[in-house]
N, C-alpha and C positions, 0 to 999 in steps of 0.2 A: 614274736616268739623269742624270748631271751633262753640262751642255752647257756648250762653250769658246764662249769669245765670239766672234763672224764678224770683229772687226777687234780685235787688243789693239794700243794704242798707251803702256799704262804698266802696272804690277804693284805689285801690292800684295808688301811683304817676305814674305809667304809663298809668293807664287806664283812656279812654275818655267813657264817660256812655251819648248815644246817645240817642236821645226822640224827640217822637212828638210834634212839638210845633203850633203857628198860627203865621201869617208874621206881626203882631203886637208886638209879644212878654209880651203877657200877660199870665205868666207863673202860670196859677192860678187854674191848678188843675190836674188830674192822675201824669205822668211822669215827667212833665213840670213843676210842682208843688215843684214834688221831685229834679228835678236839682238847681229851683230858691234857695229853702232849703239848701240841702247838697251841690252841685254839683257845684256852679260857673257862672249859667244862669244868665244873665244879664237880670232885669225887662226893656223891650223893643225893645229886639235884639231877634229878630224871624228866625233866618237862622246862620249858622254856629259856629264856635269855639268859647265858653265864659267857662273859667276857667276851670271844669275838664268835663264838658260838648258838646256836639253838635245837635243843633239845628237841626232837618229838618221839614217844617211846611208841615201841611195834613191838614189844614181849610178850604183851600182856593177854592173847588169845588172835581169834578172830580178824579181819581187814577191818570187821564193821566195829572193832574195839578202838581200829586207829583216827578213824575219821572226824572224831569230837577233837583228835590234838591237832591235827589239819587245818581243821576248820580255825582254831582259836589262832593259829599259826599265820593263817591269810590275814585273819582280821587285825594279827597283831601286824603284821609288815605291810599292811593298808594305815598303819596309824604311824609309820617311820617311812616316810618316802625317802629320808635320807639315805637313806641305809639300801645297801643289795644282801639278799639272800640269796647265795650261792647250796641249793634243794641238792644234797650224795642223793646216791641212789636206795633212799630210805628203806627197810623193811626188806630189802634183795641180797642180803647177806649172810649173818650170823640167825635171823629172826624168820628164813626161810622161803621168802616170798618171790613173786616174780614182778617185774613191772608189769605184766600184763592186770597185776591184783591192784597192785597199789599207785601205779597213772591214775589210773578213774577217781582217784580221792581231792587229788589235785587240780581237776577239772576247772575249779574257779580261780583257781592259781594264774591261769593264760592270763585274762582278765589285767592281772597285778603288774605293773612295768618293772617294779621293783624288784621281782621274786625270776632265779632262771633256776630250771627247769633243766634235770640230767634226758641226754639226748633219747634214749630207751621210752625215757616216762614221753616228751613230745612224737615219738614214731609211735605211739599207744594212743596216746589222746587226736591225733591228726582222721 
């Protein structure tokens, strides 16, 4: 059970610091805000890997609309073992949700050694 830290304000070169974004990529406020800032988000790139960052969007409706960028998300940081994914508390902010909606999406996430997991999302999944 790797656990993301409750507040990242810097990353080490290996860490990717993962947030909710929208599929426009208008990175303009909670986490999304914090990656366009510090972290490497590219202003209009709404879905995956920009500089020390990864996108996954939670705007666009529904939990069961976020679960295909989830999924591509495990697969992609199962093919970068180098690398740590430092998982915000995705989709629990500006986009509405609760971790009790959006833990379950992450499920196969535990699985990953690579991938840690904000404390809220592992006290849902346990």
């Amino acid at each position: 059970m790797q656990k993301s830290p409750n507040y990242i304000t810097k990353l080490q070169p290996d860490e990717i610091f993962v947030f909710g974004s929208n599929l426009a990529g208008m990175h303009g406020g909670g986490a999304a805000r914090l990656a366009y800032q510090r972290f490497g988000a590219v202003w209009g790139q709404g879905v995956g890997l920009q500089g020390q960052s990864y996108a996954i969007p939670t705007m666009q409706g529904g939990v069961e609309t976020i679960q295909p960028y989830v999924d591509e998300f495990i697969k992609f940081a199962k093919q970068h073992p180098q690398l740590k994914f430092l998982v915000t508390e995705i989709g629990c902010g500006i986009a509405g949700f609760s971790p009790s909606e959006i833990a379950p999406l992450f499920e196969q996430a535990g699985e990953v050694k690579n991938i840690y997991l904000p404390e809220r999302f592992w006290m849902v999944l346990k």
